[in-house]
C-alpha positions in Angstrom: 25.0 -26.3 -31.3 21.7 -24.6 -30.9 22.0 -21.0 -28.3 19.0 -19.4 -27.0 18.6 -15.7 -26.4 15.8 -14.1 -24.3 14.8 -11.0 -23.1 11.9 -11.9 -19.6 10.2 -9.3 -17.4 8.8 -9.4 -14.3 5.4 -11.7 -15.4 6.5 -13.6 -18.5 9.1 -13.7 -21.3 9.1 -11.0 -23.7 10.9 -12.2 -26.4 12.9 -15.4 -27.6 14.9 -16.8 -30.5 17.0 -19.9 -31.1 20.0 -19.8 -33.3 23.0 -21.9 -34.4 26.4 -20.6 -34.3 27.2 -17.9 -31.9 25.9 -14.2 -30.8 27.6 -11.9 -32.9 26.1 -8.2 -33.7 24.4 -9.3 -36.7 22.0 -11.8 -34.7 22.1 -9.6 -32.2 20.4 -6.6 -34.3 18.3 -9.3 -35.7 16.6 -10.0 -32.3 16.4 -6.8 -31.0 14.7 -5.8 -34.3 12.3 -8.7 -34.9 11.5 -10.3 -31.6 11.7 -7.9 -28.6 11.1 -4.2 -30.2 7.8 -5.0 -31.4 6.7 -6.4 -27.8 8.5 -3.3 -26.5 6.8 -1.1 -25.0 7.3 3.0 -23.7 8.6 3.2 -20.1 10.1 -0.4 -20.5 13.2 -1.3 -19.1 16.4 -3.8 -21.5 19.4 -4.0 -19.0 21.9 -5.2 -21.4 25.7 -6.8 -20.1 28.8 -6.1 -21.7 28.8 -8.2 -24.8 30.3 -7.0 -27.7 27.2 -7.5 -29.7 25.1 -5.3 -27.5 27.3 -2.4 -28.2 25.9 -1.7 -32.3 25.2 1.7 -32.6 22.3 0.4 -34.1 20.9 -1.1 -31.2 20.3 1.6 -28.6 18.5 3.8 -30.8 15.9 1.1 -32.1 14.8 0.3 -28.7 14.4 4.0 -27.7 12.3 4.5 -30.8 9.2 2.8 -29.1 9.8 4.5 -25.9 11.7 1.8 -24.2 15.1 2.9 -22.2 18.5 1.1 -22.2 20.8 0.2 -19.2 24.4 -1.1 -20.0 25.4 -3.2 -17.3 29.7 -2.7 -16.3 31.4 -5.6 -16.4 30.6 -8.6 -14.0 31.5 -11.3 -12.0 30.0 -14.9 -13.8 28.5 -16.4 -10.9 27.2 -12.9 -9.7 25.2 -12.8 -12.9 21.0 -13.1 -12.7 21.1 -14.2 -16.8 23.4 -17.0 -16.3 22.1 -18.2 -13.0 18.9 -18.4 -15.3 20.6 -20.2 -17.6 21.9 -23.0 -15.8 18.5 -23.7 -14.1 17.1 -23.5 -17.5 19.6 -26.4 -18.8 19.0 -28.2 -15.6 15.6 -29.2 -16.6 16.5 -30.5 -19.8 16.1 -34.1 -20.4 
């Protein structure tokens, strides 16, 4: 199965990547290093949930580095969640 992780703003999205298998903290560093610090940028904004993967001591620390500041979301509610309601529309409009 092919998973799709994105990080969007206000105007567009910022960074993307398909994988198969599932997130883990090694893909995880992997996108946050090659797809979404580099179009990072200072004053920016990653809002990150509760996933284990997110929590890498590694991960805070590169986004930081380009001025960028984290937010670590508590846990949540499913259907309360902005990411997944995105991600149902998204596989709505798949043929």
């Amino acid at each position: 199965m092919t998973y799709l992780i994105a990080a969007i703003s206000i105007n567009k999205v910022v960074a993307l990547m398909t994988m198969n298998g599932s997130m883990d903290g090694i893909a995880f560093e992997l996108f946050v290093e090659k797809f979404l610090v580099p179009h990072l940028w200072s004053g920016a904004v990653v809002v990150m949930d509760n996933l284990s993967a997110h929590k890498l001591d590694s991960i805070v620390p590169m986004i930081e580095a380009v001025g960028a500041k984290v937010i670590c979301l508590q846990r949540f509610r499913l259907l309360c969640n902005t990411v997944f309601l995105l991600v149902l529309s998204y596989q709505s409009f798949q043929i």
